[in-house]
N, C-alpha and C positions, 0 to 999 in steps of 0.2 A: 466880122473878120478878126483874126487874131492879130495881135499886137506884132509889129515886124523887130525882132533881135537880129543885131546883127552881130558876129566874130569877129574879134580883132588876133593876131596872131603877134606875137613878142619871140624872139629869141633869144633862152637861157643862158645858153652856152653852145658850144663849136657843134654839138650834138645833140642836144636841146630844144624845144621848143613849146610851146601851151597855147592854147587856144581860151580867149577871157571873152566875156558876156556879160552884162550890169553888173560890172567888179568883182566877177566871181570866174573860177577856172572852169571851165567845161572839159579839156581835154590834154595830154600831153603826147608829143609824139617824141620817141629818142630813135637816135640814129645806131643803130648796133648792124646786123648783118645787113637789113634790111631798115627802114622806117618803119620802128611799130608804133601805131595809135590806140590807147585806151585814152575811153573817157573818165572823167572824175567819178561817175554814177556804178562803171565797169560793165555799161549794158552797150558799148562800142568798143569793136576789134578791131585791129586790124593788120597785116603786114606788105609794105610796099615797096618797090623798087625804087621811087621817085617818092620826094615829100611832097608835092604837087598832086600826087594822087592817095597820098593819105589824108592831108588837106579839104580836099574834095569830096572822099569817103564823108568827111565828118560834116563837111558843111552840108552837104545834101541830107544828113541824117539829122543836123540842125534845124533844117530849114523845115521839114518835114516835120518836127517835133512840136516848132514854134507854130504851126501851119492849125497843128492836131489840140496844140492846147499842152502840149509834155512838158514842157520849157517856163 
């Protein structure tokens, strides 16, 4: 079984925010029309309504990565 990584989420700024893993960024989400999410890697997209579901885009795509061996 693969090792379990977990995310922790920090807030930048008013608009801001990153997603960190063993000291290192995995992703940043900014608040402009919508919450976009790119990852540090640029192999995750995404645009959302709520940060809560750009969050969640990513953790799942985390989880999934850590699961496969990507991470």
């Amino acid at each position: 079984m693969a090792h379990q990584h977990t995310l922790s989420w920090r807030q930048d700024s008013d608009d801001a925010w990153s997603a960190w893993a063993d000291g290192r960024i995995v992703a940043r989400i900014t608040c402009e029309r919508q919450y976009e999410l790119v990852s540090a890697d640029g192999a995750v997209r995404g645009s959302h309504s709520a940060l809560g579901s750009a969050q969640a885009q990513l953790e799942a795509w985390y989880q999934w990565e850590s699961a496969t061996g990507g991470v």
